[in-house]
C-alpha positions in Angstrom: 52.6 36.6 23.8 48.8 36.3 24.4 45.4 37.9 23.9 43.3 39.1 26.5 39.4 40.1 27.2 37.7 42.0 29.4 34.0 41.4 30.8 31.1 42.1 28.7 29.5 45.4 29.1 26.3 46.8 28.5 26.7 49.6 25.3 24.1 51.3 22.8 22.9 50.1 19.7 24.0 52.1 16.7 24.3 51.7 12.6 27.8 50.3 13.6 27.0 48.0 16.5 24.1 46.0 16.6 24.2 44.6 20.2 23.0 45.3 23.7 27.1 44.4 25.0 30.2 44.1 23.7 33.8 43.3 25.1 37.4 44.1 23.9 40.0 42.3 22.7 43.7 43.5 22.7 46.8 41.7 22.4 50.6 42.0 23.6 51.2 43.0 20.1 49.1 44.6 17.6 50.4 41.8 15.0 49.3 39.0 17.7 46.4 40.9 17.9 45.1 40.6 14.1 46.1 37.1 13.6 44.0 36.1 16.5 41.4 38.0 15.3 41.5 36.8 11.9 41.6 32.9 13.8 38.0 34.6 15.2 36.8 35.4 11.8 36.9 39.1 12.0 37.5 41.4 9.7 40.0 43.7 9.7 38.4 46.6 8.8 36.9 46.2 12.7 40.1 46.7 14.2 39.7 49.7 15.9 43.1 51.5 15.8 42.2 54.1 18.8 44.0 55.2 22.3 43.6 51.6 22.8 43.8 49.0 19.6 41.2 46.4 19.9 38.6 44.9 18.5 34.6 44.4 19.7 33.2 41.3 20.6 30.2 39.9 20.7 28.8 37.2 23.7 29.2 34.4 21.2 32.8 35.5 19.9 33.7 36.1 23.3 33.2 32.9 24.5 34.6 31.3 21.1 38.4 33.8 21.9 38.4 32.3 25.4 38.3 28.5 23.9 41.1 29.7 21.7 43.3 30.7 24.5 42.1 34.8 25.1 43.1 34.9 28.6 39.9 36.7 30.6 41.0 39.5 33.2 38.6 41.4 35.5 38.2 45.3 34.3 41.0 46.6 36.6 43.3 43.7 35.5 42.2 44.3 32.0 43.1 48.3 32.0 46.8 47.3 33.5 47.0 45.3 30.4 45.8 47.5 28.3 48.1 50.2 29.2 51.3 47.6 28.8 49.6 46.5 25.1 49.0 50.3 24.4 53.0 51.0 24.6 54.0 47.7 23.2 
């Protein structure tokens, strides 16, 4: 079982996201998922229970998931895992 993230992007500020980038974080399972993100500090309310559950990271939680053990993949390894998590 692991947790994975994918490459920071660039996005648009908005009242819900106050960043110039973000990245996601999914997991094998959606119970891995929340107890790493809890292990993160985030909240669950930020879970973000779409096509694809994940949560949004910032540069600085990024980097603080991969010393944790998030596994980074590049974007077209990251959307093969996130069609595996997605069904899981």
């Amino acid at each position: 079982m692991s947790v994975y993230v994918d490459p920071m992007l660039q996005c648009f500020r908005s009242k819900k996201w106050r960043y110039d980038s973000a990245c996601h974080l999914v997991g094998d399972t959606v119970a891995e998922l929340h107890a790493f993100a809890a292990s993160l500090g985030l909240k669950r309310v930020w879970f973000q229970n779409s096509l694809l559950p994940h949560y949004d990271l910032t540069t600085n939680k990024r980097r603080q998931a991969v010393k944790l053990g998030a596994i980074e993949l590049d974007v077209k390894s990251f959307i093969q895992k996130a069609r595996t998590c997605r069904n899981a």
